[in-house]
Structure formats: C-alpha cells, structure tokens
C-alpha positions in Angstrom: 40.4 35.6 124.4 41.3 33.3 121.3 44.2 34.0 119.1 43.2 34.0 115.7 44.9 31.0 114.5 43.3 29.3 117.3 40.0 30.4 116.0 40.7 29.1 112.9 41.7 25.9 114.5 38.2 25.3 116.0 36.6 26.3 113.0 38.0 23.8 110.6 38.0 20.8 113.1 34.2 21.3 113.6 33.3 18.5 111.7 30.7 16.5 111.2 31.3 13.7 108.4 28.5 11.0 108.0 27.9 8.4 105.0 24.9 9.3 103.0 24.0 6.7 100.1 27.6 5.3 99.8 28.8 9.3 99.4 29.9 11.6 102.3 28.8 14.6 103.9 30.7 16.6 105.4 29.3 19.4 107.5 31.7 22.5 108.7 30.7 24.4 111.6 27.4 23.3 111.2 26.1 25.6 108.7 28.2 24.7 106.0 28.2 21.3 103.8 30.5 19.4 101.7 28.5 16.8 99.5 31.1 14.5 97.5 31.0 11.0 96.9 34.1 8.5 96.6 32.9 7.1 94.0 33.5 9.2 91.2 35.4 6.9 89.0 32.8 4.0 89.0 30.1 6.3 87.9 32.1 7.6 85.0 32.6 4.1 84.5 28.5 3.8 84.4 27.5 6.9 82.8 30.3 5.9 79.3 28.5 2.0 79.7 25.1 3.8 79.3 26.4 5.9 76.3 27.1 2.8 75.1 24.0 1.1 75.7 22.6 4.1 74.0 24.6 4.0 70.7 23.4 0.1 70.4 20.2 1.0 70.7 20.7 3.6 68.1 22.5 1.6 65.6 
C-alpha cells in the first residue's frame, strides 16, 4: 500500500507537457489540463499596438 505522500507524488509527476501553437499544454493525470502560453507579454504587446491602430483609424 502507498503512503499518502507517495500518492501525491505520482499524482503530480504524471505529466504530460506538449507545445500546442507556440503555447503549452500541460495535462495532469490525464484528465486534467493546464492551457497557458509563454507568451503573454508579446501579446499584450500586440493587443495595446492594435488599440493603437484602432484610435488612428478613429481620429
């Protein structure tokens, strides 16, 4: 029989990470997934040049 913290142990290194469109997706014990992309930062960068591009179309 497993101790509990061993348990836990398998649980949380039952990974599975694979790229998915330049973001990751993490899947935890097969039944649960993570979806997060790395690049955060560039697409604030690209959502505040489209508001941009917006208010010089507006003006």
């Amino acid at each position: 029989m497993l101790s509990v913290s061993e348990k836990k142990f398998l649980f949380f290194t039952n990974l599975k990470i694979e790229k998915f469109q330049g973001s990751y997706l993490i899947t935890i014990a097969n039944n649960f997934t993570i979806y997060f992309s790395k690049l955060r930062s560039s697409w604030k960068k690209n959502s505040d040049e489209k508001k941009n591009k917006f208010k010089l179309k507006k003006s």
